[in-house]
MIROMI-635347 format. One record per residue: residue in three letters; x, y, z of N, C-alpha, C in turn. Coordinates in steps of 0.1 Angstrom, whole numbers, padded with zeros to 4 digits, always signed. Example, Ala and Ser with C-alpha at 12.3 -4.5 7.8 and 13.67 -1.06 7.14 Angstrom:
REM residues 2
Ala+0132-0057+0078+0123-0045+0078+0132-0033+0078Ser+0128-0022+0071+0137-0011+0071+0129+0000+0079
***
This chain:
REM residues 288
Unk+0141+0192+0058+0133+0180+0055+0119+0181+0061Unk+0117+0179+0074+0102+0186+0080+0098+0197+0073Unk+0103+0205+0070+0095+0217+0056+0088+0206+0047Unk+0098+0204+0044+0092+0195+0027+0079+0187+0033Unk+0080+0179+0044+0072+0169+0047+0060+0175+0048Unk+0058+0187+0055+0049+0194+0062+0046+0197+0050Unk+0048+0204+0041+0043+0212+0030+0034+0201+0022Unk+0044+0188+0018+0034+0178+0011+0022+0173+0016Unk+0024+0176+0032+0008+0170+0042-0003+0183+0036Unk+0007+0194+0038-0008+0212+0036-0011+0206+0022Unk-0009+0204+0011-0009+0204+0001-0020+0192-0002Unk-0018+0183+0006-0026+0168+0007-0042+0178+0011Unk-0039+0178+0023-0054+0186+0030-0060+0197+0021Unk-0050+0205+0014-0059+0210+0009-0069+0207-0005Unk-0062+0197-0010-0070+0191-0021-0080+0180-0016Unk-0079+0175-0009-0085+0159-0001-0088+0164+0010Unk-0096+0170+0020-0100+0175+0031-0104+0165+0038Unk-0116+0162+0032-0132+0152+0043-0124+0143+0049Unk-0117+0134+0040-0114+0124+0044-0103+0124+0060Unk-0100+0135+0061-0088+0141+0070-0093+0150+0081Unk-0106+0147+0081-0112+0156+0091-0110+0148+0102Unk-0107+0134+0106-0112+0127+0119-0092+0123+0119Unk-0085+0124+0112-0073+0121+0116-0063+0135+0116Unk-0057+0128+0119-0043+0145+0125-0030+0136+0126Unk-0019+0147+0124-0007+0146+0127-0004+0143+0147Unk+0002+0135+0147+0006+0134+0160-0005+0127+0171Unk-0014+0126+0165-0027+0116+0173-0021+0112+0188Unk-0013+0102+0186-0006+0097+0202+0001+0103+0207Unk+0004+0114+0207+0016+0125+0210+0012+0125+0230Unk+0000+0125+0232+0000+0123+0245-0004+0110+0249Unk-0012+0103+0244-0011+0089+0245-0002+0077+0247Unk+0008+0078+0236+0016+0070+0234+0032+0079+0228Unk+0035+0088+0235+0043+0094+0226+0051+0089+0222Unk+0056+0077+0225+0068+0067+0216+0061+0061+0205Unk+0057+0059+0201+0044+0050+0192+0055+0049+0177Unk+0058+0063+0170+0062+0067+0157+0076+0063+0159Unk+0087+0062+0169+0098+0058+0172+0099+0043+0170Unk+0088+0040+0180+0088+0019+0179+0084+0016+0171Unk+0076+0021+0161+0075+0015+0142+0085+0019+0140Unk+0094+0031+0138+0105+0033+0133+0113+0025+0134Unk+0117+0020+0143+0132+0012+0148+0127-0003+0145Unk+0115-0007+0149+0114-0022+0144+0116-0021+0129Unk+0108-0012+0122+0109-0014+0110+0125-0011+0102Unk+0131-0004+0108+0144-0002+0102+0155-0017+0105Unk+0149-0023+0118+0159-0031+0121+0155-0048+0106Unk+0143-0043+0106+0137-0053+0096+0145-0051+0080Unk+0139-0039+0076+0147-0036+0066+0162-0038+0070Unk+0173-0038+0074+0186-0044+0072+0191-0057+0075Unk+0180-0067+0074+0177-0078+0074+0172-0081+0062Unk+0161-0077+0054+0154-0082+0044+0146-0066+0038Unk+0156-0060+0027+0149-0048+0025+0135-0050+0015Unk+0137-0063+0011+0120-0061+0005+0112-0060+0014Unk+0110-0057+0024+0097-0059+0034+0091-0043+0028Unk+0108-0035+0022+0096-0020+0016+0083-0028+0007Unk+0087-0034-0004+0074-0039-0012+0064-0043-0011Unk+0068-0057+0005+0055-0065+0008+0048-0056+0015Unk+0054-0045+0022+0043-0032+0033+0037-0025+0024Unk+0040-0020+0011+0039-0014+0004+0023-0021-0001Unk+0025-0035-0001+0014-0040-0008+0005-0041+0001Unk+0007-0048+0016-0004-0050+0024-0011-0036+0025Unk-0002-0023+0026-0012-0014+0027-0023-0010+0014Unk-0019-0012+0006-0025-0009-0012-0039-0022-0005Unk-0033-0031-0004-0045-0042-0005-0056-0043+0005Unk-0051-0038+0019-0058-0033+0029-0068-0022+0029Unk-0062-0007+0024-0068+0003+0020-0082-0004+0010Unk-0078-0007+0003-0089-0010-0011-0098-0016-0007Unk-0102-0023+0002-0112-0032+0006-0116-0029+0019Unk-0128-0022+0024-0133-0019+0031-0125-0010+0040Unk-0116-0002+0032-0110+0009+0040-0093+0010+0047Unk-0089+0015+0054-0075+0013+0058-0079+0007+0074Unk-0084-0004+0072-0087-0006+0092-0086-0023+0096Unk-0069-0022+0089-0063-0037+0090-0072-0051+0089Unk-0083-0048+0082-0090-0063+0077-0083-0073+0073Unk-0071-0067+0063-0064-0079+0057-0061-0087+0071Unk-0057-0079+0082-0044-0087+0092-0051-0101+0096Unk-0067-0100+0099-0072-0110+0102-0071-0123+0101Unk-0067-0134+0106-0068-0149+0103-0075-0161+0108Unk-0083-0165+0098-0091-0178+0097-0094-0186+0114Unk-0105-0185+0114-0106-0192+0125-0121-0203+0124Unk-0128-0209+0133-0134-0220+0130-0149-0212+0124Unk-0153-0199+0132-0164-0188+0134-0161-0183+0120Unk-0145-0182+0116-0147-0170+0107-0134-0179+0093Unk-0141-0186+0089-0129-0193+0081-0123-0188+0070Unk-0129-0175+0064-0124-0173+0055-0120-0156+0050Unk-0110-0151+0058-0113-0133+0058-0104-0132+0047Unk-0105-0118+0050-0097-0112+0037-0082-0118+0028Unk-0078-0124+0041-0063-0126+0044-0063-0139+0032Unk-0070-0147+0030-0074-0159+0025-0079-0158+0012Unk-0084-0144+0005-0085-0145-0009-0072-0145-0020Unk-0073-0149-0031-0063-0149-0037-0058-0141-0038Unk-0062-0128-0047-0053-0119-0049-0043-0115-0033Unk-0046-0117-0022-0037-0116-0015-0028-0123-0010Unk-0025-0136-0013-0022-0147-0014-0005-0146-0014Unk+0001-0137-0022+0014-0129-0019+0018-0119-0014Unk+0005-0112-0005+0013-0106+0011+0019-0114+0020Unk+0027-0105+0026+0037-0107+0036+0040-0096+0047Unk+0047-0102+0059+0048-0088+0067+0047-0087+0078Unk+0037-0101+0078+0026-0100+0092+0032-0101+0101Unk+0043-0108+0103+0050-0112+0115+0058-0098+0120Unk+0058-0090+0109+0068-0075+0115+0054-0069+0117Unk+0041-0068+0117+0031-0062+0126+0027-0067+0139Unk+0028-0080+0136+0027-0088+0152+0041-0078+0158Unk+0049-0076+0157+0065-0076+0166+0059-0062+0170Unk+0059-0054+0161+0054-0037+0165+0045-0037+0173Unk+0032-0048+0171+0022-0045+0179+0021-0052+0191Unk+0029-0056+0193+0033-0063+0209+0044-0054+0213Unk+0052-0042+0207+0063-0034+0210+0050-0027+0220Unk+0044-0023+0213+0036-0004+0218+0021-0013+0230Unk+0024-0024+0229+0010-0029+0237+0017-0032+0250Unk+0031-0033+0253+0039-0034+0260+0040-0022+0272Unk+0041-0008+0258+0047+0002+0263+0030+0010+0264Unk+0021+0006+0257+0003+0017+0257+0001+0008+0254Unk-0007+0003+0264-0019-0010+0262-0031-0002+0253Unk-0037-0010+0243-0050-0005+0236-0051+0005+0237Unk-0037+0012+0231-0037+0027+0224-0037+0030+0205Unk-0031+0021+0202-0026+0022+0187-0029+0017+0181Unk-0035+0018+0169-0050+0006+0163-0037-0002+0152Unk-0040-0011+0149-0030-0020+0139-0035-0016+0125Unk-0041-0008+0122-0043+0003+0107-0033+0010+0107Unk-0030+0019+0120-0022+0029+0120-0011+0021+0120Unk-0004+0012+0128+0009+0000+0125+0012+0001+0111Unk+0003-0002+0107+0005-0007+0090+0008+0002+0084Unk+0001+0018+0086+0006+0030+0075+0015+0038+0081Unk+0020+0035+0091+0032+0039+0094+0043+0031+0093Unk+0043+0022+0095+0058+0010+0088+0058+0012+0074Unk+0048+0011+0068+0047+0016+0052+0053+0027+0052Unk+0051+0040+0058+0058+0046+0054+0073+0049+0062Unk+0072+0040+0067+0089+0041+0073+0097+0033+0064Unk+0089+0022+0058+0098+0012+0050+0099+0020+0032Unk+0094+0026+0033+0092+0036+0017+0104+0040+0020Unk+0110+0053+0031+0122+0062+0033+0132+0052+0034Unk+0131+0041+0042+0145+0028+0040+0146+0023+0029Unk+0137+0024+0021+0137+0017+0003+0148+0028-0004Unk+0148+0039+0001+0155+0051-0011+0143+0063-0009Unk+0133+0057-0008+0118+0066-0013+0117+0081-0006Unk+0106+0086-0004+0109+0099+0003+0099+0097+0014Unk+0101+0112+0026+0099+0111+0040+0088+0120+0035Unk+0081+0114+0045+0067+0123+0044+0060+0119+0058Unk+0050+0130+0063+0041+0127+0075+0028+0120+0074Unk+0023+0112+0082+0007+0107+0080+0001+0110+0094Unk-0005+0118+0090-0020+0118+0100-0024+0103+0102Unk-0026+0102+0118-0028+0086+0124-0041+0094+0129Unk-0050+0083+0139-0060+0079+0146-0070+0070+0141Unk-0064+0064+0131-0074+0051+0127-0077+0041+0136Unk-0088+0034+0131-0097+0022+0143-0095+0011+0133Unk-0097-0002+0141-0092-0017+0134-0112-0017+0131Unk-0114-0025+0120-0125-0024+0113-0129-0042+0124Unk-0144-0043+0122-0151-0058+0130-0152-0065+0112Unk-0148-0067+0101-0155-0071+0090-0141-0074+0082Unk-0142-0086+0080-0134-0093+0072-0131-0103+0063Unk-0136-0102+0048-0147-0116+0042-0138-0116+0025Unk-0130-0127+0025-0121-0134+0011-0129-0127-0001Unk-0143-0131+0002-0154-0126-0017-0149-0109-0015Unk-0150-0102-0002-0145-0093-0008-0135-0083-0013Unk-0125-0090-0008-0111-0089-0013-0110-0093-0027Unk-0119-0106-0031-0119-0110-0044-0127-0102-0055Unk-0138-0099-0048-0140-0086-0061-0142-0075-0059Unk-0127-0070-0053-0126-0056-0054-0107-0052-0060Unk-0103-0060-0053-0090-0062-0061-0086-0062-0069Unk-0078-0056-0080-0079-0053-0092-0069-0063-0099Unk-0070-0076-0109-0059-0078-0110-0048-0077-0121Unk-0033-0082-0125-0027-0075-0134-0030-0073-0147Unk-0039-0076-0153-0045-0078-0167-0056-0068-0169Unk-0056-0059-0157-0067-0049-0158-0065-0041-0168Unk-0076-0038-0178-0076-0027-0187-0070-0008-0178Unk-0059-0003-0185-0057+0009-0179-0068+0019-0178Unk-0081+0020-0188-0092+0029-0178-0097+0024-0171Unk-0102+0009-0172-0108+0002-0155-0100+0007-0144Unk-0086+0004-0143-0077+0008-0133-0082+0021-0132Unk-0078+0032-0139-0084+0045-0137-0095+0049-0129Unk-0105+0041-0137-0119+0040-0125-0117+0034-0110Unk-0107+0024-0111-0106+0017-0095-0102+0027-0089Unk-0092+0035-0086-0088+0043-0084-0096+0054-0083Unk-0101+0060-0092-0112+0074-0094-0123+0069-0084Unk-0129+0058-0081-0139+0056-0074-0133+0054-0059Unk-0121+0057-0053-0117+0059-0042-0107+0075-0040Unk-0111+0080-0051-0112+0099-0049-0095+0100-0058Unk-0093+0091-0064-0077+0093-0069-0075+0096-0084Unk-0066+0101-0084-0068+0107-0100-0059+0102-0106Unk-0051+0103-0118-0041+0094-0125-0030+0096-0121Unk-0023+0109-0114-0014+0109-0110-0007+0099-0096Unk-0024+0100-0088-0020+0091-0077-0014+0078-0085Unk-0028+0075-0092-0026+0063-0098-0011+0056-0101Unk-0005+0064-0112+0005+0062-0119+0018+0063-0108Unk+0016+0067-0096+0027+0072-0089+0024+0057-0080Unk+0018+0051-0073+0012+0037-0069+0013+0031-0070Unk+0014+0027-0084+0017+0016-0092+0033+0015-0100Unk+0040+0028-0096+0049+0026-0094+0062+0023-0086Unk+0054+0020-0076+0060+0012-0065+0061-0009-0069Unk+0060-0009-0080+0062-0020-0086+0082-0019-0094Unk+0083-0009-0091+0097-0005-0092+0105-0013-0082Unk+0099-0019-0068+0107-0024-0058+0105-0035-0056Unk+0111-0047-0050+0104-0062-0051+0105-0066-0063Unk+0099-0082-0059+0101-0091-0070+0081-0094-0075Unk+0084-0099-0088+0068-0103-0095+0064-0117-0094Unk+0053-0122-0095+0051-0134-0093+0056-0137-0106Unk+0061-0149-0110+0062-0150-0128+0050-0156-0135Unk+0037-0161-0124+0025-0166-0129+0017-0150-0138Unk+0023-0134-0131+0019-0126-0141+0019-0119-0152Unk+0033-0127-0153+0038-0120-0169+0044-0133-0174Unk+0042-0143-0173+0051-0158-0179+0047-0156-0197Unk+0035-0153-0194+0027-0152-0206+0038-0146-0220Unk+0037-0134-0211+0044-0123-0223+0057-0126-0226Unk+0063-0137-0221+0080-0141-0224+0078-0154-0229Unk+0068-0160-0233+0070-0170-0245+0057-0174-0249Unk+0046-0171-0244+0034-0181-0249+0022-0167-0249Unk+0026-0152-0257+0013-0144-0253+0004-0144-0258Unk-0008-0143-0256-0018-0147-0257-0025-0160-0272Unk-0013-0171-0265-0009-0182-0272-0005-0182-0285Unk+0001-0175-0290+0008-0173-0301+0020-0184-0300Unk+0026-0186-0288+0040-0194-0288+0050-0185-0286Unk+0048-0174-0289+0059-0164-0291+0059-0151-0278Unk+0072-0144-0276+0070-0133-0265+0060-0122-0269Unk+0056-0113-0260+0044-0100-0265+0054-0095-0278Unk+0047-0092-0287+0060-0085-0293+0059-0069-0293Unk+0055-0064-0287+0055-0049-0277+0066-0049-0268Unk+0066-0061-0265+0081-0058-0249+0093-0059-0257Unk+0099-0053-0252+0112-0043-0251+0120-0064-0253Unk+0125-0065-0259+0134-0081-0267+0140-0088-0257Unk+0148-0069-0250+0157-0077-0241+0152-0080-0232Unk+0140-0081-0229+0134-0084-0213+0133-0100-0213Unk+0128-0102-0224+0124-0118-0225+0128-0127-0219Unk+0146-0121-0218+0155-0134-0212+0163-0128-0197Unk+0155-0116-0193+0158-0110-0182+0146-0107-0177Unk+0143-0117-0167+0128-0117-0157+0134-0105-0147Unk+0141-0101-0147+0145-0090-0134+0142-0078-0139Unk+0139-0076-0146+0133-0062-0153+0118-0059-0152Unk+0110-0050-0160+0099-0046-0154+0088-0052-0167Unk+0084-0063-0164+0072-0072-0174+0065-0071-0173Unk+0059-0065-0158+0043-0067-0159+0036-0056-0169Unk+0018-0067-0173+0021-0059-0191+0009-0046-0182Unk+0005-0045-0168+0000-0035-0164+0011-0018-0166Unk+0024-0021-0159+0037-0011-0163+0039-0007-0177Unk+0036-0019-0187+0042-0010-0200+0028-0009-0202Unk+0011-0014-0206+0005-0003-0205+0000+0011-0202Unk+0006+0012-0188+0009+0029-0180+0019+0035-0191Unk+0029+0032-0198+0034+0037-0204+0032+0041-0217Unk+0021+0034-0222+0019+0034-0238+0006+0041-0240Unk-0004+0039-0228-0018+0042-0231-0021+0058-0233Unk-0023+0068-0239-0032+0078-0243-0030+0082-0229Unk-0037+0080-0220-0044+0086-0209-0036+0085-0193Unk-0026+0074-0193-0014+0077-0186-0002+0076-0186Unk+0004+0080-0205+0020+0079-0211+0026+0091-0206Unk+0016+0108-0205+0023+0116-0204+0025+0117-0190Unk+0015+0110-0177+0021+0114-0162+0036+0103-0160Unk+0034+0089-0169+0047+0080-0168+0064+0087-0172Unk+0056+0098-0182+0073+0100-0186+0073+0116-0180Unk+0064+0119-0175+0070+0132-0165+0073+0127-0151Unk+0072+0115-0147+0074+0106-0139+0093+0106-0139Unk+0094+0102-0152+0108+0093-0152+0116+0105-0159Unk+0112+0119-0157+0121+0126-0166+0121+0137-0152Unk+0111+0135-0135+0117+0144-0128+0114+0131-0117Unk+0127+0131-0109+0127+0120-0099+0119+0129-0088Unk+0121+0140-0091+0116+0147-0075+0104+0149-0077Unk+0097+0150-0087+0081+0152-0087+0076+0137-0087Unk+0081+0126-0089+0076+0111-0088+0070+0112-0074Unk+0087+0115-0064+0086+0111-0050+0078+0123-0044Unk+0074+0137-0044+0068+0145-0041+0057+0133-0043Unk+0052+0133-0059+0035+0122-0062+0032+0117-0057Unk+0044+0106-0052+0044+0092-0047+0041+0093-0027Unk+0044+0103-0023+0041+0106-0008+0024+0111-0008Unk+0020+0122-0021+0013+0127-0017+0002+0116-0020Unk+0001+0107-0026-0008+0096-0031-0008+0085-0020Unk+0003+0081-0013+0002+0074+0000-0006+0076+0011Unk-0006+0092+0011-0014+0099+0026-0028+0098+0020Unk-0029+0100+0004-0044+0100+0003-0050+0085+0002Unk-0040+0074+0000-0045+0063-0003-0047+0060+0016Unk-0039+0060+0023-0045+0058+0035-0053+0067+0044Unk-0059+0074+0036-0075+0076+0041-0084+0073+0039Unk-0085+0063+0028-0095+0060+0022-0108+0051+0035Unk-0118+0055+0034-0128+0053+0042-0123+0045+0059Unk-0118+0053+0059-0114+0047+0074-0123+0050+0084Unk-0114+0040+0099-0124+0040+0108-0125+0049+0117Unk-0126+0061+0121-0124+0069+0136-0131+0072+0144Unk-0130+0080+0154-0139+0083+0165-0140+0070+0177Unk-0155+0071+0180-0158+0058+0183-0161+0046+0175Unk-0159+0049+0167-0162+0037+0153-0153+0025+0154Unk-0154+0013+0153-0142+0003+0154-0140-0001+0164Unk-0124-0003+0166-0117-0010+0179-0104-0005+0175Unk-0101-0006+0186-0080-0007+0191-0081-0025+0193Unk-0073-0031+0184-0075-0047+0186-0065-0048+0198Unk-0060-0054+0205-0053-0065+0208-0041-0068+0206Unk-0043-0078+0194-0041-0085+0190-0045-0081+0173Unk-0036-0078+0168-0040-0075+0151-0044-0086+0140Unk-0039-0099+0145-0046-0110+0138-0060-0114+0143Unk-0066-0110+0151-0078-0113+0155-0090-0102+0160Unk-0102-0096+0157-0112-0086+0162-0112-0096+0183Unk-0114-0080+0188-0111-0082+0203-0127-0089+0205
***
């Protein structure tokens, strides 16, 4: 299993380099060497309590990464100075989580005061909650910094939302170094968890006001909201430019979850903070 893991990290670095030059495997190893154990165990004890928390981590990191970087902006909350951060735009309006990042990050502040940035919290419960979902084990290079910058407008237009055209998406994606494979393997983490029904209500009786369901979707969904509606998913499937990575997707499980690891480590590099750059917060709901 460490083979495999290891292999999919060489394989990461060697296609995605820059981004990996200021992070490494093991970062706290003399720091904090317990660090990767106390996300582990909080986060496992969480998952056998409520295993959607794979989903909601899943998303806080997607929504975190995308807006100014992987350096826990979202975690921030509203204060009289700062009324309106990330945490407070809509599209994020259905994360969750926070309370199992408070828990972790009062675990390791306990044990390494202002050692462990609450970026790295986040993409390591992510990926510990992926392996408790079913998903596959994979390593991430840590040393991320908590970002000073936290602002709703721009969560709001950068966030992509479900009605996005499949090349826009493409481009959202492509303009943070990811190609369709990431893409399609990302977004297939909509496989776990539940959907809001404000994003597909549409397509199960009133689409695009006809009165009637999409008549593209599959009949029997209509009267089974537990299935996969959003019309972002069956576009990945239909469109020209990402049907054939969807069905080499669903015809090798082991190349999804290979995709699906190697698209995680690249999505949490995206413009992150290291070095002296940033802060080790605190406190992860609030800049120190």
């Amino acid at each position: 299993m460490k083979i495999a893991k290891f292999s999919v990290l060489l394989l990461i670095l060697y296609i995605f380099p820059v981004a990996f030059s200021q992070l490494r495997v093991g970062f706290y190893s003399q720091s904090c060497p317990n660090a990767e154990i106390i996300v582990q165990n909080l986060v496992r004890e969480r998952f056998g309590l409520d295993p959607s928390i794979t989903a909601a981590l899943t998303r806080m990191h997607f929504h975190d990464c995308f807006v100014q970087g992987c350096d826990a902006s979202l975690l921030i909350d509203p204060t009289t100075t700062q009324p309106s951060p990330e945490k407070n735009a809509g599209p994020n309006g259905s994360v969750r989580g926070y309370e199992l990042i408070d828990e972790i990050k009062t675990a390791l502040e306990a044990q390494c005061p202002s050692k462990v940035s609450c970026s790295d919290i986040v993409t390591l419960a992510t990926r510990d909650s992926v392996f408790f979902g079913g998903g596959p084990s994979y390593v991430v290079p840590t040393g991320r910094r908590d970002g000073f910058v936290s602002n709703s407008e721009d969560a709001e237009g950068i966030l992509p939302g479900p009605g996005l055209p499949v090349p826009d998406m493409l481009t959202f994606f492509g303009n943070k170094g990811m190609d369709v494979f990431d893409a399609v393997a990302l977004l297939g983490a909509h496989t776990v968890g539940i959907g809001s029904c404000g994003n597909f209500v549409d397509r199960l009786t009133n689409f695009q006001g006809t009165g009637q369901p999409d008549p593209t979707m599959d009949p029997g969904l209509a009267g089974r909201e537990r299935k996969g509606v959003l019309l972002l998913d069956h576009l990945l499937a239909t469109h020209p430019s990402t049907s054939g990575v969807v069905f080499q997707y669903a015809a090798n499980n082991e190349l999804f979850k290979r995709q699906f690891a190697i698209a995680m480590v690249k999505m949490g590099s995206v413009d992150v903070l290291t070095g002296f750059a940033g802060e080790i917060r605190r406190n992860c709901r609030a800049f120190n």
